[in-house]
BARO-99282 format. One line per 2 residues: number of its first residue (from 1); their letters; for each residue x negated, y negated, z negated of C-alpha. Coordinates in steps of 0.1 Angstrom, whole numbers, m for minus. Each point is the difference from the previous one (the first is absolute). Example, Ala and Ser with C-alpha at 12.3 -4.5 7.8 and 13.67 -1.06 7.14 Angstrom:
BEGIN
1> AS> m123:45:m78 ~ m14:m34:7
***
This chain:
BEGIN
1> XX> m103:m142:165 ~ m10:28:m23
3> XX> 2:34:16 ~ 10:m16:31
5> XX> m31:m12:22 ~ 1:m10:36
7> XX> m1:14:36 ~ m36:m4:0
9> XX> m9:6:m36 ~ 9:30:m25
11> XX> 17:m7:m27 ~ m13:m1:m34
13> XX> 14:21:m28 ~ 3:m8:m38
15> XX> m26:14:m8 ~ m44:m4:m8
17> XX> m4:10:39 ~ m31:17:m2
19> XX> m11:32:16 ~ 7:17:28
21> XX> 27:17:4 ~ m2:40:m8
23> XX> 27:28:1 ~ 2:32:m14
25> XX> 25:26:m13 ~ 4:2:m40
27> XX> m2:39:m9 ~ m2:m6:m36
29> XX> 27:1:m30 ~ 19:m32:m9
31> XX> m15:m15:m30 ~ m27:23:m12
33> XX> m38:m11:1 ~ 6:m23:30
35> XX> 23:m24:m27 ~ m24:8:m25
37> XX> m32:m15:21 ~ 23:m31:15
39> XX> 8:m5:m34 ~ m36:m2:m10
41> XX> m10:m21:27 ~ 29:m25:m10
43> XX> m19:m2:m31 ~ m34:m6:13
45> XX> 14:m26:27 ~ 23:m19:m28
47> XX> m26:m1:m26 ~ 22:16:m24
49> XX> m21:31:m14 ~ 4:m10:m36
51> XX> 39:m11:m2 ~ 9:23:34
53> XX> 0:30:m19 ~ 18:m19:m32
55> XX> 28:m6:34 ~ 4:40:1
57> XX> 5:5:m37 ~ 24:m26:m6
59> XX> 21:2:35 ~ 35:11:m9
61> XX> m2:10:m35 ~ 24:m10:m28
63> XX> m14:m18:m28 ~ m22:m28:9
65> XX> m3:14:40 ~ 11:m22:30
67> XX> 20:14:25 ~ m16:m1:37
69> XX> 4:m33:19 ~ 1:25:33
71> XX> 31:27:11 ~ 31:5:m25
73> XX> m6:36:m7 ~ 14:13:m33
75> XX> m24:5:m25 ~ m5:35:m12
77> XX> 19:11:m28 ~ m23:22:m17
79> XX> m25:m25:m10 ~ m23:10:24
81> XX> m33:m15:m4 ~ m12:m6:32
83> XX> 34:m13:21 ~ m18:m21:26
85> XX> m10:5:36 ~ m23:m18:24
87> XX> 20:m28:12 ~ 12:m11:m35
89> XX> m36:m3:m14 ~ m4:m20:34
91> XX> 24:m21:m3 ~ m11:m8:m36
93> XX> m36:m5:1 ~ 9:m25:30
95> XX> 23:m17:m21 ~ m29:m3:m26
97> XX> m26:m10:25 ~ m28:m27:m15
99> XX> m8:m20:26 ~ 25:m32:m6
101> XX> 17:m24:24 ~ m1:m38:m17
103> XX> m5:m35:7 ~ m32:3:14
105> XX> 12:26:20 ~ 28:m19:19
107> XX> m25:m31:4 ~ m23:20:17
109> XX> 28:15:30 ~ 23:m17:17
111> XX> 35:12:2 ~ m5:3:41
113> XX> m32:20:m6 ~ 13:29:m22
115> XX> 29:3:23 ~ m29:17:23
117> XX> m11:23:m26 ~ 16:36:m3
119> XX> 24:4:m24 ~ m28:28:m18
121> XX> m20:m31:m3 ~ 23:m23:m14
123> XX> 11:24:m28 ~ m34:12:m7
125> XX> m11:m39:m7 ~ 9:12:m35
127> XX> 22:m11:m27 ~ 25:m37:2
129> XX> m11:m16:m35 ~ 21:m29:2
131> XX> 34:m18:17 ~ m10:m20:31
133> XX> 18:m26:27 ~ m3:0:35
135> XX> m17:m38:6 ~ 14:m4:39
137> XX> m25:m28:4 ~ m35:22:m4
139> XX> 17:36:8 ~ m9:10:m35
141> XX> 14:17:m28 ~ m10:m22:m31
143> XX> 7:3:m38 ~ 30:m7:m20
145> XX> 12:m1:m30 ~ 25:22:m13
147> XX> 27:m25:m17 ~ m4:m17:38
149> XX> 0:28:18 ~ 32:9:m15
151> XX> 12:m37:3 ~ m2:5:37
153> XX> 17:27:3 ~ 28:m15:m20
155> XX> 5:m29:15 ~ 6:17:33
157> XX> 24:21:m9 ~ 18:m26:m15
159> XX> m2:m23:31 ~ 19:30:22
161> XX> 31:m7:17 ~ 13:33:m18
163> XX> m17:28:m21 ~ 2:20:28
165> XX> m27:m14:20 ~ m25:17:m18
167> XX> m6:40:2 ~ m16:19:m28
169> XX> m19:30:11 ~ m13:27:m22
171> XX> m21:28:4 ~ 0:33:m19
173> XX> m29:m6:m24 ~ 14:m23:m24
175> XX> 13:14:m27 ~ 36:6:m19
177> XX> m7:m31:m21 ~ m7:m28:27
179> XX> 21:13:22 ~ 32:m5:m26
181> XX> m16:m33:m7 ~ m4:m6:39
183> XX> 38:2:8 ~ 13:m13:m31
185> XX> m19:m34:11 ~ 10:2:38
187> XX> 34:8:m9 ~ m2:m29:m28
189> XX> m12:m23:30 ~ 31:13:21
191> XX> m6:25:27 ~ m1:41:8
193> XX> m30:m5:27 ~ m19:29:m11
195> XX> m23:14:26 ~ m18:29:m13
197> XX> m22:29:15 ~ 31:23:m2
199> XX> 13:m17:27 ~ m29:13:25
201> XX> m2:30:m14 ~ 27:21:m20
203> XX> 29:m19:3 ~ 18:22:26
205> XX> m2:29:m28 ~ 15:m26:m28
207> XX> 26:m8:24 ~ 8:36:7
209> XX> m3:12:m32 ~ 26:m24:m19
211> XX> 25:10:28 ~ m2:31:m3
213> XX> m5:10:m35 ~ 4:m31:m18
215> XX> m37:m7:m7 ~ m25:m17:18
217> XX> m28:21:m12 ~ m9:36:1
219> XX> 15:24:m23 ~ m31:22:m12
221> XX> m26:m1:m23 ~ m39:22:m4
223> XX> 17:23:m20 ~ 25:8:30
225> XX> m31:4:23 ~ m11:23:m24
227> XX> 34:21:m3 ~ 4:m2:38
229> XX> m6:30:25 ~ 7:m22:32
231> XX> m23:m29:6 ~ 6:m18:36
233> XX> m20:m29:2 ~ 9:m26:30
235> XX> m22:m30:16 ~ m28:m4:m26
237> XX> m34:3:m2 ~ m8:17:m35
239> XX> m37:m7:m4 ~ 3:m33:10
241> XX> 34:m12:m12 ~ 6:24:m29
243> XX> m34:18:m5 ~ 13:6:m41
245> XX> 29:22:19 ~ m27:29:9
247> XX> 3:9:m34 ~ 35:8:3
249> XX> m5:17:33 ~ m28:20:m15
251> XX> 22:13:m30 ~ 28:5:28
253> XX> m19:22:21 ~ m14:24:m32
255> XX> 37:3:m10 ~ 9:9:33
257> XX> 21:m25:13 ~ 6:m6:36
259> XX> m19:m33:11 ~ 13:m14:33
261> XX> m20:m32:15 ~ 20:m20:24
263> XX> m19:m26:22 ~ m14:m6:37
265> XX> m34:1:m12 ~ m13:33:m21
267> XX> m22:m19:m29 ~ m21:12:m19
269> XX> 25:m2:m34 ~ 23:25:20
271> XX> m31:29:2 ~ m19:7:m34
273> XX> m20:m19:m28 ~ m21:1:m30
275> XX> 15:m21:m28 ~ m29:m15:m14
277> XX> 4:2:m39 ~ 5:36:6
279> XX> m37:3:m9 ~ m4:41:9
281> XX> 18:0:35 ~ m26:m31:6
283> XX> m33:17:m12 ~ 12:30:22
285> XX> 12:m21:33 ~ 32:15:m9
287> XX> 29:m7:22 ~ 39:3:0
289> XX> 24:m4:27 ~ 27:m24:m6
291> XX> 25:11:29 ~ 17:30:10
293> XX> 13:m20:33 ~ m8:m30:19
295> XX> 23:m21:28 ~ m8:m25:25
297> XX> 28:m14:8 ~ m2:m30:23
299> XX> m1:m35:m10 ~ 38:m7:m16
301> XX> 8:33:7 ~ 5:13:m39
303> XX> 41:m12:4 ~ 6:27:29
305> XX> m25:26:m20 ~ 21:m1:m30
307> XX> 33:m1:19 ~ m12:32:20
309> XX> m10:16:m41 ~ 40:m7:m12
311> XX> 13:10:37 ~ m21:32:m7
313> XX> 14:8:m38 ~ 40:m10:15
315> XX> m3:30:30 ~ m17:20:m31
317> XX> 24:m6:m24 ~ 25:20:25
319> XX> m13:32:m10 ~ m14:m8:m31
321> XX> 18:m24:m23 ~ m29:m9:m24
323> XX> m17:m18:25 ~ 16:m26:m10
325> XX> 14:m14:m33 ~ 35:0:2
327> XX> 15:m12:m32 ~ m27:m24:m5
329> XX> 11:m12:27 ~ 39:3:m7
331> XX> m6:m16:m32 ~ m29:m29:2
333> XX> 5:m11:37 ~ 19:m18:23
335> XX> m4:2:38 ~ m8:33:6
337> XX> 24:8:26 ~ m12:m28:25
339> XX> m39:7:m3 ~ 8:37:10
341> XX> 17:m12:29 ~ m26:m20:7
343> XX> m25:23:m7 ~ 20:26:26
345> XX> m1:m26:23 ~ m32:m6:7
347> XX> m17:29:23 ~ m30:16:m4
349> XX> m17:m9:28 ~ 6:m37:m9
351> XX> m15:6:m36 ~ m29:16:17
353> XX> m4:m25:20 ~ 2:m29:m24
355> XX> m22:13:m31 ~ m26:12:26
357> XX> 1:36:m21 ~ 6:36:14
359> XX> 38:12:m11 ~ m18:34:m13
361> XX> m22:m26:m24 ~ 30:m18:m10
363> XX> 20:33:m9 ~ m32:10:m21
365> XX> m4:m30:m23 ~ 41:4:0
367> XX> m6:33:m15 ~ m26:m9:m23
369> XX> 26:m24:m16 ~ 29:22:0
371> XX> m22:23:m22 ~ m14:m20:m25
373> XX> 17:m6:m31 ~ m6:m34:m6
375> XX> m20:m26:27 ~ m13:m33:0
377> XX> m1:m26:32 ~ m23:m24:m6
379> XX> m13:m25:27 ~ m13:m36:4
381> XX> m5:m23:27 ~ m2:26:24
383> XX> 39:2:1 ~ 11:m39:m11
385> XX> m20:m20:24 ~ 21:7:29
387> XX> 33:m18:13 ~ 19:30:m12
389> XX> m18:2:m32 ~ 32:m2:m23
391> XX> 18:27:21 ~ m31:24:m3
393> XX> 4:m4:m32 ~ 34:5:m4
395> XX> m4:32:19 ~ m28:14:m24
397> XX> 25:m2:m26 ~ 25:13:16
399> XX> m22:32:5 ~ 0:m2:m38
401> XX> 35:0:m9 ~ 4:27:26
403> XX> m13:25:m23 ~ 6:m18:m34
405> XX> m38:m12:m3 ~ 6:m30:m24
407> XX> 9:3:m35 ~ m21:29:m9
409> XX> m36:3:m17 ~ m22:7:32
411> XX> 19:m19:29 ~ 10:m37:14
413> XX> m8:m23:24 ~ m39:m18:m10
415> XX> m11:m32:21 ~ m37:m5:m5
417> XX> m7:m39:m10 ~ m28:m10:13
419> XX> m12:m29:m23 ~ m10:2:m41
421> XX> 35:m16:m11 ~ 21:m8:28
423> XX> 32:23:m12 ~ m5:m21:m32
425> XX> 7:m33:20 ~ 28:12:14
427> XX> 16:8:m33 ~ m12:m25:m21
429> XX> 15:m28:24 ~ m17:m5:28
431> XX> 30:4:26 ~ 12:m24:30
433> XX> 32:19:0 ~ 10:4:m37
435> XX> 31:12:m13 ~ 27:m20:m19
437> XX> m3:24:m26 ~ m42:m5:m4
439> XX> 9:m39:4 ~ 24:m1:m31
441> XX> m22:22:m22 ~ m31:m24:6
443> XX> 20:m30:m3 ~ 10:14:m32
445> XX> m36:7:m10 ~ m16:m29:10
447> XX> 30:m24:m5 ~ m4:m17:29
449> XX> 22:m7:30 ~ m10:23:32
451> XX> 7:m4:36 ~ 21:19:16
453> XX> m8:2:36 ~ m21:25:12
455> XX> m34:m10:10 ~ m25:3:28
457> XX> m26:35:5 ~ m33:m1:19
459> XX> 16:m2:36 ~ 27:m28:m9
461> XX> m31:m18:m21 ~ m20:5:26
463> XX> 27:m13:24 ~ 12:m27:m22
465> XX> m39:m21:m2 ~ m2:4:37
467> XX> 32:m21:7 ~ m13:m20:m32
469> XX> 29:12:m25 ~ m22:13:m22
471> XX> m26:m25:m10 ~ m19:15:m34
473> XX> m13:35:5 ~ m12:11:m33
475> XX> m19:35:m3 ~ m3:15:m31
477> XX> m25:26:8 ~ m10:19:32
479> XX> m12:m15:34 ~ 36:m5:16
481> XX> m20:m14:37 ~ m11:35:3
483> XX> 20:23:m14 ~ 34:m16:24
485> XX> 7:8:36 ~ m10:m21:33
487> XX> m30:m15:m17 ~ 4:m29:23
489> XX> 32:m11:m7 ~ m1:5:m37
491> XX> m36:m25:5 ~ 20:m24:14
493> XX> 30:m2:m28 ~ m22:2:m28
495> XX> m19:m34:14 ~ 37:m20:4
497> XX> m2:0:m37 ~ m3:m30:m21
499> XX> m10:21:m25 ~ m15:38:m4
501> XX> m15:16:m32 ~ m17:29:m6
503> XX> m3:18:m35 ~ m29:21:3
505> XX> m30:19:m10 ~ m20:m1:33
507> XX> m8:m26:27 ~ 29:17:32
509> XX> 7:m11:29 ~ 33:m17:m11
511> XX> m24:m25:m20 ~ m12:m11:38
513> XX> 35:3:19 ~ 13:m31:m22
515> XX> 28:m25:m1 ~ m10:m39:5
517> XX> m5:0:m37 ~ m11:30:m18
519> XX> m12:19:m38 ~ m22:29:m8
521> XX> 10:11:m36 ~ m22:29:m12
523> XX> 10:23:m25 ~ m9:22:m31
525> XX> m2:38:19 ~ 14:31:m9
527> XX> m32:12:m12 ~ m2:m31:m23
529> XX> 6:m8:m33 ~ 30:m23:m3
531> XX> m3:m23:m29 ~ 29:m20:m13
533> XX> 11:m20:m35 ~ 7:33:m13
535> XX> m26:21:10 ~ m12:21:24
537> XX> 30:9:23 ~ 15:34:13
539> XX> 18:2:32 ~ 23:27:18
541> XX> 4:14:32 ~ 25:22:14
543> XX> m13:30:23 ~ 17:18:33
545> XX> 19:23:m24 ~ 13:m28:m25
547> XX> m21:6:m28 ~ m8:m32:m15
549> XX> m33:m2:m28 ~ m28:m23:m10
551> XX> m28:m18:16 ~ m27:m16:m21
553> XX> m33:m14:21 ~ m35:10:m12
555> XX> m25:m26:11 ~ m3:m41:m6
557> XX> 18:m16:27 ~ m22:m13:27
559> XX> m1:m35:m8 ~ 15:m24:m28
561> XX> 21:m20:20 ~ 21:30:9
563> XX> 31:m1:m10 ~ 23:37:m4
565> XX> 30:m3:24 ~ 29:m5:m25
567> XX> m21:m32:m10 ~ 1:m10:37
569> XX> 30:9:1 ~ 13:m22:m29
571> XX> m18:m31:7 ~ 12:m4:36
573> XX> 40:4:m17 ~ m8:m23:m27
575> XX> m13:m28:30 ~ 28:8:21
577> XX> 28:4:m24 ~ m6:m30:m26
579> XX> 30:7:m10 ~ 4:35:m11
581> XX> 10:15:m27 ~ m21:30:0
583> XX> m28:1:m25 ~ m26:14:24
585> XX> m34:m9:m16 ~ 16:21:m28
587> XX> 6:31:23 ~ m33:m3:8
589> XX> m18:0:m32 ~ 16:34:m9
591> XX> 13:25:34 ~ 17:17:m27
593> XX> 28:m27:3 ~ m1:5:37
595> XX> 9:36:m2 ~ 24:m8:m31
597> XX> 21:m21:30 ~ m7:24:26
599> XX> 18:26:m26 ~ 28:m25:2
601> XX> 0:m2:34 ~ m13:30:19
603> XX> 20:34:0 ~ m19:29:m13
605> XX> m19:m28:m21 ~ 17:5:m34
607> XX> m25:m3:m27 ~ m31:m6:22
609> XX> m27:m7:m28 ~ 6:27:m17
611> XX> 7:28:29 ~ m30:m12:18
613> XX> m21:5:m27 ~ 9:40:1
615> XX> m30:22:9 ~ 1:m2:38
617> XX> 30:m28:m2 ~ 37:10:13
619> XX> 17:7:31 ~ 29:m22:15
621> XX> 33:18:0 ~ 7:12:37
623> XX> 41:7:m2 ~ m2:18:35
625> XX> m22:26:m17 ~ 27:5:m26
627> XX> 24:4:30 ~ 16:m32:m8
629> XX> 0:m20:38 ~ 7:m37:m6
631> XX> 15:m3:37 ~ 32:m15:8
633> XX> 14:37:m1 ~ m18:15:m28
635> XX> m10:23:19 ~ m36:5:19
637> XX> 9:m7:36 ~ m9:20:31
639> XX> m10:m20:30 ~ 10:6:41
641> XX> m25:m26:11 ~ m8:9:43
643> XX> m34:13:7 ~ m20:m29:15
645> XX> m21:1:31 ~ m40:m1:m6
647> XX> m11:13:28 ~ m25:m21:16
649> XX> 7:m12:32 ~ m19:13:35
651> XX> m34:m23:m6 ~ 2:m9:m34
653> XX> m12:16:m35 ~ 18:m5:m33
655> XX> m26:m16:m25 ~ m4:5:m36
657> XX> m18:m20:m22 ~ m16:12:m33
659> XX> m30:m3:m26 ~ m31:13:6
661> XX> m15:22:m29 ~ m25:m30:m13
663> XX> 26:m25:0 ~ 30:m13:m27
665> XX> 23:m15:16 ~ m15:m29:14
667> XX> m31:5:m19 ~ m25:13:23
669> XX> m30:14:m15 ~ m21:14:30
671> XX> 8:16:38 ~ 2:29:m16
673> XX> 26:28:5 ~ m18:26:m12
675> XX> 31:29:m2 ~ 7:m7:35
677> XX> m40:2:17 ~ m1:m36:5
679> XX> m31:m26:m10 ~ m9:m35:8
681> XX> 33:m10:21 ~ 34:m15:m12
683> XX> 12:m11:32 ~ 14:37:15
685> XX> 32:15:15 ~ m2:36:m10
687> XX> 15:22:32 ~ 9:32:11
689> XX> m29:11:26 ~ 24:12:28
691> XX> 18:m38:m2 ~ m35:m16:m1
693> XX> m13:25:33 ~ 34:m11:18
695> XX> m11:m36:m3 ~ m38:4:8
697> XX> m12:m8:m37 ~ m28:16:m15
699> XX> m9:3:m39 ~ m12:m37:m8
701> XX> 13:m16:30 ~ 8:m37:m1
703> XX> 36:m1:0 ~ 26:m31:0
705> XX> 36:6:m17 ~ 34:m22:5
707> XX> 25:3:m24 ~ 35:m1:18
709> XX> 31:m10:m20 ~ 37:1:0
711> XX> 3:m32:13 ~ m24:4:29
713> XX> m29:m23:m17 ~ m38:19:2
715> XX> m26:m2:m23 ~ m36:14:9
717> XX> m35:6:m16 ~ m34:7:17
719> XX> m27:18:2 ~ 10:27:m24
721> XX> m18:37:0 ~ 23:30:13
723> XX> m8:30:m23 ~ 16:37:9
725> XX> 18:9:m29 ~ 22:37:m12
727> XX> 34:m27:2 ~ 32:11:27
729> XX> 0:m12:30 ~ 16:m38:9
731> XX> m14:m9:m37 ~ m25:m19:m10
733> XX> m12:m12:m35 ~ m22:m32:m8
735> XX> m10:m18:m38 ~ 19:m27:m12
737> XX> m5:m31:m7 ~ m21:m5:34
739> XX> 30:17:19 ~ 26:m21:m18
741> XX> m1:m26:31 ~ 16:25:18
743> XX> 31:1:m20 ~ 34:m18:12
745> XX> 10:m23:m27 ~ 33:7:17
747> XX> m5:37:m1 ~ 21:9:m35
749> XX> 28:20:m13 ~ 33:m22:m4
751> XX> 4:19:m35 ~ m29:0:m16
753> XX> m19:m31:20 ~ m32:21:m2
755> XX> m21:m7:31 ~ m10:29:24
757> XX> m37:9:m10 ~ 4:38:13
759> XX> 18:0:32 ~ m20:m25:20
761> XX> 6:1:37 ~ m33:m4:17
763> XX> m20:2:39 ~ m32:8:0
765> XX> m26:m10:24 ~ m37:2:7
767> XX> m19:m33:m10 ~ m24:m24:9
769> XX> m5:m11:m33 ~ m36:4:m16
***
């Protein structure tokens, strides 16, 4: 099992595996000439020193630019020229690798061989050129035909029980486009079973967010970050999940904003950097800090931290009655009364206790938000990967409202997304939990009947194959094996399948982890030019701050059988649903009368053609900025939710699993971490030096970890590497995916049903593994 290995053998990680491992501490600025040189040797490695460089030109720019296939960042407003980092360009040039995967290709490896390669390997095989079916009888992938292809999958969905035993997962690359297409054919076919990366990853802040204030998205956009004199940035990464945010910490800092970092680990985005299009502070090694304070709280300990900042401002507010925002509070809330009790309530000691953080630290970063005029809390997976993700969030907003920190330029709540459009998805449809009032809208749009039962999210889908409920998985991007919890078990569901496909632009491990009959459908890339009846096609995507604009790809798509994913899209609803009324070979031959029903369909959508054809596109209405909550009450709402209990238990650690720095999601581009020292070694646990001493563990020591869940069960990997680490003690940190086979699938918030990837219960022991 990947990133599992044995008692006697250490497990392998995702990546090439070559090297030995090395450590050592990274002294230099985040981006800077250490971006610029990976950057080049991305270049040299992909082959791409002609079109590479046409990649940083056209990266995020209006007017014939595509957006990048890698974080949701906002673009910049101001036209900047150069508004690209390392891990976009990355992520691109990967994408437009020219090495191809084909017929010959499959003939040549078995389906039970490339399960033994790395996942590195498999995705570096290059490009898919053209659909393939798994052939049980020789353990090969072999060619198909696209009319058949789709006849296939047709004809199985027509032969279910009920429409609801097949799952429709999405991943946050595809855009606006497909994605409306997407559930406008699933919902056509009759079911809500819409899995999407949100579910794993932000779906606690959605959650919290549309309770709260009405909206499941954050209420700022880049001009806010650039009004702002507060910026408090929780549970992410930067220069690895965000590295186009240095910019705005950059500009932050020269303004003279406060900059506060929250996180059990100190990275390298939380100390100083060189933005790299800023050519003069690069010629003279030119550095700027981008924090005035940094926290480590422990591992799920951000809910107590930010209880102990709004205990703080209440016993301030005594004396000094602007501490907080009274008649912001009078007038826009509800719920007031019963989070100050329950702030009172809780001592100090137990806040102390709980967030792992000094009460003198937590009255300082209270008074650095009691004097700032306007603040920004921003965070990512960091805070929402834990069982009490929805509450944390709840109570970062309730900090907020305390002093009247939504509604004006410079201030609101900001939840990083992590992937190129998965905010877009999310609004444009892709939702196992829709409301009545979405339903009737695209009912209206599309003219179709919808179901109206909600539908299953990666846990229950995951759930639902294993019992054999679910019997088509269809992915429409991504590499769902990987990227969901308890490898093991999620293995084993996928394969009760009659049927799994896989939309994609890369061979994955999901292409190997298969149902008894399976499809590889490869398709037209973001960086591609998408060619229909009409013309060459535009498509939209809609960023972490709601901005939606224009994509258009710049190079020939990697093979002619490629088709774009609104094609694929189209001709698996027009096998499945012979039926139909919808003219989809028409939709297809011109997006514009995608986006014309999507105007029809989507709020904040009116007049799409024409509004996203603005310079720099338009911005979704966000009510809650306006002060207009769409709660039950009208009001935004406070929460009371109890402080949970993280503290580890006497022998265990609290593990949290993360990307390295080389790494997109589950694309793994070297062992590599280069901000945090590391080289030649994926399969780590990161660990404070006084916890490793107490065990007997030196740096590099073979180590063995079990996982132990709520229900009792243990999960354990071998032969991993200890390595000391600046992280609080009873913490530890490892990389996902390998570390994902530690990861209850029971282990998930009854709200939101995101599994637990950041508070992972663990024992570690010496091992005998080599």
């Amino acid at each position: 099992m990947l990133g599992q290995g044995t008692p006697e053998s250490a497990a392998p990680g995702c990546g090439p595996g070559e090297g030995r491992p090395k450590k050592r501490d990274y002294h230099h600025p985040a981006a800077g000439w250490g971006a610029a040189m990976s950057v080049s040797k991305v270049l040299l490695q992909r082959r791409e020193l002609l079109e590479g460089p046409q990649v940083i030109v056209r990266m995020n720019h209006e007017n014939g630019g595509f957006d990048c296939p890698g974080c949701a960042w906002p673009d910049d407003r101001k036209g900047l020229r150069l508004d690209i980092c390392e891990n976009g360009i990355k992520h691109s040039t990967w994408e437009m690798d020219p090495k191809r995967v084909g017929p010959d290709f499959f003939a040549a490896h078995s389906v039970t061989e490339l399960l033994t390669w790395s996942d590195f390997a498999l995705e570096d095989a290059g490009r898919l050129t053209q659909p393939m079916v798994y052939d049980p009888q020789s353990d090969h992938y072999v060619p198909i035909e696209w009319e058949r292809a789709f006849a296939l999958i047709g004809e199985t969905l027509r032969g279910l029980d009920s429409p609801n035993q097949a799952s429709f997962y999405t991943s946050g690359r595809l855009g606006n486009e497909a994605t409306f297409l997407y559930q406008w054919f699933v919902r056509e076919f009759g079911t809500n079973n819409f899995p999407d990366c949100s579910n794993m990853c932000q779906e606690a802040s959605g959650v919290a967010l549309l309770t709260t204030l009405g909206t499941g998205k954050g209420t700022v956009d880049l001009v806010d970050w650039e009004e702002s004199d507060c910026l408090i940035i929780m549970g992410v990464n930067a220069a690895t999940n965000a590295p186009r945010m240095l910019t705005a910490l950059v500009e932050a800092h020269r303004r003279g904003a406060a900059i506060v970092h929250i996180n059990p680990l100190i990275e390298a985005a939380a100390t100083r950097t060189i933005v790299p299009h800023e050519m003069l502070d690069m010629a003279l090694f030119r550095a700027t800090d981008i924090s005035t304070m940094n926290i480590q709280p422990r591992t799920g300990g951000d809910f107590a931290l930010i209880r102990g900042v709004a205990k703080a401002l209440l016993e301030t507010a005594k004396d000094d009655p602007a501490a907080i925002d009274e008649l912001f509070i009078e007038r826009y809330t509800r719920g007031f009364a019963q989070y100050k009790a329950a702030c009172e309530a809780v001592s100090w000691p137990e806040i102390e206790h709980q967030s792992g953080v000094p009460v003198d630290q937590i009255r300082g970063l209270a008074d650095v938000y009691r004097n700032a005029r306007a603040s920004i809390i921003a965070w990512c997976l960091g805070v929402s990967q834990h069982a009490h993700g929805p509450d944390a969030v709840r109570e970062i907003v309730n900090l907020l409202l305390l002093r009247g920190n939504i509604g004006r330029e410079g201030a609101g709540p900001c939840p990083i997304r992590g992937h190129s459009n998965v905010q877009g998805n999310r609004t444009c449809g892709v939702d196992h939990h829709p409301s009545e009032e979405f339903l009737d809208r695209i009912a209206a749009a599309c003219e179709i009947d919808v179901p109206r039962e909600h539908g299953l999210d990666v846990v229950a889908t995951i759930n639902a194959m294993h019992r054999g409920d679910v019997k088509v998985f269809f992915g429409m991007g991504g590499n769902f094996a990987l990227a969901a919890p308890d490898t093991a078990y999620t293995f084993e569901a996928l394969r009760q399948c009659e049927l799994t496909v896989h939309v994609s632009t890369k061979l994955n491990r999901s292409h190997l982890v298969h149902g008894r009959r399976a499809l590889i459908l490869p398709c037209v890339a973001r960086t591609e030019i998408d060619r229909q009846a009409s013309g060459i096609q535009s498509i939209t995507v809609e960023d972490s701050m709601s901005m939606v604009h224009l994509s258009v790809g710049m190079k020939e798509p990697a093979s002619p059988h490629l088709l774009s994913e609104p094609a694929i899209v189209a001709g698996i609803a027009e096998a499945t649903l012979p039926n139909s009324k919808t003219p989809w070979r028409e939709l297809v031959a011109d997006y514009d009368l995608i986006r014309n029903r999507m105007a029809k369909g989507l709020y904040g959508f009116e007049d799409f053609n024409r509004r996203v054809r603005q310079p720099l596109g338009f911005r979704i209405r966000q009510p809650a900025r306006e002060l207009v909550f769409l709660t039950d009450s009208g009001k935004a709402e406070f929460s009371a939710a109890e402080l949970p209990n993280v503290v580890p238990p006497e022998g265990q650690l609290i593990l949290g699993t993360m990307r390295s720095h080389d790494q997109f999601n589950t694309t793994v581009y070297s062992d590599d971490d280069r901000y945090r020292g590391v080289k030649n070694l994926r399969t780590l646990l990161f660990m404070n030096t006084i916890d490793m001493a107490e065990m007997g563990i030196s740096e590099f020591d073979y180590i063995d970890i079990t996982s132990i869940a709520k229900d009792g069960t243990r999960r354990s990997v071998y032969g991993y590497r200890a390595v000391g680490y600046d992280i609080p003690r009873g913490c530890a940190a490892g990389y996902m995916p390998e570390l994902n086979v530690l990861c209850p699938i029971g282990n998930f918030n009854a709200e939101s049903g995101q599994p637990v990837m950041k508070h992972v219960p663990i024992e570690v022991t010496r091992s005998a593994a080599r």
